[in-house]
Structures are given as C-alpha cells and as structure tokens.
C-alpha positions as CSV (number, residue, x, y, z in Angstrom):
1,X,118.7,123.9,31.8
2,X,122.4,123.9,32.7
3,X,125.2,123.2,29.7
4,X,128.5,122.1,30.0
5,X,131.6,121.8,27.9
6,X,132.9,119.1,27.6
7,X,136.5,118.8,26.1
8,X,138.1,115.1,26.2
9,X,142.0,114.5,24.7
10,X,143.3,111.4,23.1
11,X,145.8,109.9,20.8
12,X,144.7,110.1,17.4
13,X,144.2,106.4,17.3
14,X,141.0,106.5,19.6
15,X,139.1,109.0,17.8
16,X,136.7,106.6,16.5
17,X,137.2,105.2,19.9
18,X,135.4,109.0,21.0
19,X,133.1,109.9,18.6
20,X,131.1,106.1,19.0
21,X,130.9,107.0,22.6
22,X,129.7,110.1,21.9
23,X,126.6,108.4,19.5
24,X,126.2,106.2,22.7
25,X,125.4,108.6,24.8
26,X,123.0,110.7,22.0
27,X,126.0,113.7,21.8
28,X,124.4,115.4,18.5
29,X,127.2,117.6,17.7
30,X,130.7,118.4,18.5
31,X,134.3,119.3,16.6
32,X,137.7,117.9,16.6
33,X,140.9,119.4,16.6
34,X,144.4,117.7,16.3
35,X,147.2,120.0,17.6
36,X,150.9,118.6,19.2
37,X,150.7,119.0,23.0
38,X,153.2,118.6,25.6
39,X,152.5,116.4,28.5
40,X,152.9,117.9,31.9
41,X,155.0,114.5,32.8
42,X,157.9,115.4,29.9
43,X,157.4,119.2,30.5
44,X,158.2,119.4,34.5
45,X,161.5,121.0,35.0
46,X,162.6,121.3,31.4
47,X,163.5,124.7,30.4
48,X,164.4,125.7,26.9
49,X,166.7,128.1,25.3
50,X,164.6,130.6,23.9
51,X,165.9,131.7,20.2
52,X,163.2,130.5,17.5
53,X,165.6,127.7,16.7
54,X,165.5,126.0,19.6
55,X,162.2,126.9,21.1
56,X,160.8,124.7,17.8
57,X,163.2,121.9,17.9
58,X,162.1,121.3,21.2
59,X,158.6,121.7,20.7
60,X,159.1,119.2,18.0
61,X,161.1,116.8,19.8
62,X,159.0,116.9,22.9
63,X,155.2,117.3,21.4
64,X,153.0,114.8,20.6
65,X,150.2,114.0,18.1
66,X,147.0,114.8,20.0
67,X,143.3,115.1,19.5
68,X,140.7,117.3,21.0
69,X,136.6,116.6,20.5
70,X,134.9,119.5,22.4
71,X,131.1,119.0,22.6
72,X,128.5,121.0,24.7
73,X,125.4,119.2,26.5
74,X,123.0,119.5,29.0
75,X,124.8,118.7,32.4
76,X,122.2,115.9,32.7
77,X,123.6,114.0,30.0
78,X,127.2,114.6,31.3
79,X,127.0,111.1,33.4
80,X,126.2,109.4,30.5
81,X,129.1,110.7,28.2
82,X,132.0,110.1,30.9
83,X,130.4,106.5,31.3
84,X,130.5,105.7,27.7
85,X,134.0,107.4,27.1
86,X,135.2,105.3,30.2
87,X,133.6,102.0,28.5
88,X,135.1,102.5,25.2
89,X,138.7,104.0,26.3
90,X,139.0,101.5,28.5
91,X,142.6,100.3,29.2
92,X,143.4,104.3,27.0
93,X,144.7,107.2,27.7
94,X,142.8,110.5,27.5
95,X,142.0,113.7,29.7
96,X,138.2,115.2,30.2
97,X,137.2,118.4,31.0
98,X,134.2,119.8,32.3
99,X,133.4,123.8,31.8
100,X,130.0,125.5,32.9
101,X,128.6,127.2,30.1
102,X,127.5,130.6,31.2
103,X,126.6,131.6,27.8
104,X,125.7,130.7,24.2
105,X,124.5,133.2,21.4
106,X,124.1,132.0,18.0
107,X,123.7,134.9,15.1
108,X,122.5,134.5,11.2
C-alpha cells in the first residue's frame, strides 16, 4: 500500500473550495496552515537589502495571504483528489504537490 502527500496552495478564499473536494474524494483527515508566501513570478530577479528593516518591509510588501491543506492518502486515491480539486477550483488558482511517503510512525 503506497501513500502519498499531498500538499495543495490556495488563496484563503477557496479553502472551503478545498476541504469540500477533499469530502468528495473520501480524504478523512488533513491540516491547514495559512503562512504569507512569495510567488516565484514577483520574486525572479528582485534582490533585497538585507538589514532586518528592509528584509521585512519587503517580505511584507511582496507576500501574500496563502493557505496550505496537506493531507496523506493511498496513491490509489490520488486521481480522485486532483479530479475533485480541479472540478471545484475550476477557473482558481492553486499549486499541488505530490510527495512519496517512505515512512509514517505514530507513538502514544
């Protein structure tokens, strides 16, 4: 039995959009994380001066409001979960990303 991880990044605004596409595709469990992330698009080229100051003016003035759901399934099930995400995003933007899992140990 094969497992994946499956990590897919959105605006906050389709989170809902994620998690009913994960219940349509039977994804049992999973976690969320917001963070501010650059795009590669308004990174490329840009350097920063690199006192504190600036480095977090810049992260501020450049970052965005993101979301990550991270999930692990069997990699039978992966088809399913890019199909729904693709259904319900349609028209969105978001990123997926697909890890083997090698691993997973679970203690007390």
């Amino acid at each position: 039995m094969s497992m994946v991880e499956v990590r897919i990044f959105v605006d906050p605004e389709n989170v809902g959009k994620v998690m009913n596409a994960m219940a349509d595709a039977e994804v049992t469990g999973f976690y969320v994380v917001e963070y501010r992330g650059v795009a590669p698009d308004r990174w490329k080229g840009f350097e920063i001066q690199e006192d504190p100051e600036h480095a977090i003016k810049a992260l501020n003035d450049l970052s965005e409001r993101a979301v990550m759901v991270v999930t692990i399934i069997r990699e039978e099930h992966l088809d399913g979960l890019e199909e729904a995400v693709k259904r319900r995003l349609s028209g969105e933007r978001y990123t997926i990303i697909v890890s083997d899992v090698r691993e997973i140990k679970v203690e007390g």
